[in-house]
Each structure stands twice: as C-alpha cells, then as structure tokens.
C-alpha positions as CSV (number, residue, x, y, z in Angstrom):
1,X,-0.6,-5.3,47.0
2,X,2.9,-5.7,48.2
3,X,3.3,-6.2,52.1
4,X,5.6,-4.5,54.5
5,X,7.4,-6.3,57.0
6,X,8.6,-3.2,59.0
7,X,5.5,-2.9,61.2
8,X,6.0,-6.4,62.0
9,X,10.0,-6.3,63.1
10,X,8.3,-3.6,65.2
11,X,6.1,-5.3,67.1
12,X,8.5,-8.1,67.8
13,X,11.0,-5.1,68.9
14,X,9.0,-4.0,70.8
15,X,8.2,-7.6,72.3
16,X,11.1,-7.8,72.8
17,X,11.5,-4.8,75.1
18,X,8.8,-5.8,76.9
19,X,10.3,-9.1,77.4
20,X,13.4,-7.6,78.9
21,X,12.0,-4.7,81.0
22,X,9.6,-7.3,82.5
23,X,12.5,-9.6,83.4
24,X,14.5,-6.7,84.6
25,X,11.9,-5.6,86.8
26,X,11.7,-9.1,88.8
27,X,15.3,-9.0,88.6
28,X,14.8,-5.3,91.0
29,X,11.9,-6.7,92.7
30,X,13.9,-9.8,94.2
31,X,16.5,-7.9,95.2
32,X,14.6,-5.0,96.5
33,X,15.5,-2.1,94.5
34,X,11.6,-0.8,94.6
35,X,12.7,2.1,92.6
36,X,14.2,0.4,89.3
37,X,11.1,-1.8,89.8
38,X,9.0,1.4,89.7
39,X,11.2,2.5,86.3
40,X,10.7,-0.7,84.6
41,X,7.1,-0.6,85.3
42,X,6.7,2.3,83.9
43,X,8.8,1.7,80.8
44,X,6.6,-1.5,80.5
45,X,3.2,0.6,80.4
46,X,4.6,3.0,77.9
47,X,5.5,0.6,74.9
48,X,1.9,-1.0,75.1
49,X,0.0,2.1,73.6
50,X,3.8,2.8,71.4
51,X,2.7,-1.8,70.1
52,X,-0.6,-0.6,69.9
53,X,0.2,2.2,67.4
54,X,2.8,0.1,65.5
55,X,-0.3,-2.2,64.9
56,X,-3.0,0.7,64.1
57,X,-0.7,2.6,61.6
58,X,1.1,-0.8,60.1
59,X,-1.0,-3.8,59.8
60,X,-3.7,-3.6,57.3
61,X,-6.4,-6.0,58.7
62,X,-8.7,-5.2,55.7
63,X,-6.4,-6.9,52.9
C-alpha cells in the first residue's frame, strides 16, 4: 500500500500555526493588547480539533 504524505505536511502546517499564534499571543500579552491575546487564543483552540481531524481522516494507524 502506497503512503500519503499530505496528511502529514498537514499536521506540521498546522504545527506550525500553532507555533506562531502561540508566539503571537505572548507577543500581545507582554505588551498588553488583551484582545489580540484573546484572538490568538482562540485561533489556537480551533486548529487542535482541525490537527486532530487531519490525523483521524489521514494517518492509517492500522497499516
């Protein structure tokens, strides 16, 4: 069976974003700007069940 590598450049993507929007968000934090902190946060929350599904849908763990 011939694997795809597409889920995987997906989860790093999205590893990636996470990476940012975390540093980003301590970037807001320290200079008090609570609401891009808030924004951040929130885009932080939503790409762990978007990883999540990436990994359900993608990776086979039954190969």
């Amino acid at each position: 069976m011939k694997r795809s590598y597409v889920p995987v450049g997906l989860l790093l993507a999205v590893l990636m974003l996470n990476i940012i929007f975390t540093q980003w968000m301590v970037h807001q934090y320290f200079y008090q700007h609570y609401t891009n902190t808030i924004i951040a946060a929130v885009i932080n929350v939503v790409l762990f069940p978007a990883a999540f599904l990436i990994y359900k849908r993608g990776v086979n763990i039954h190969d």
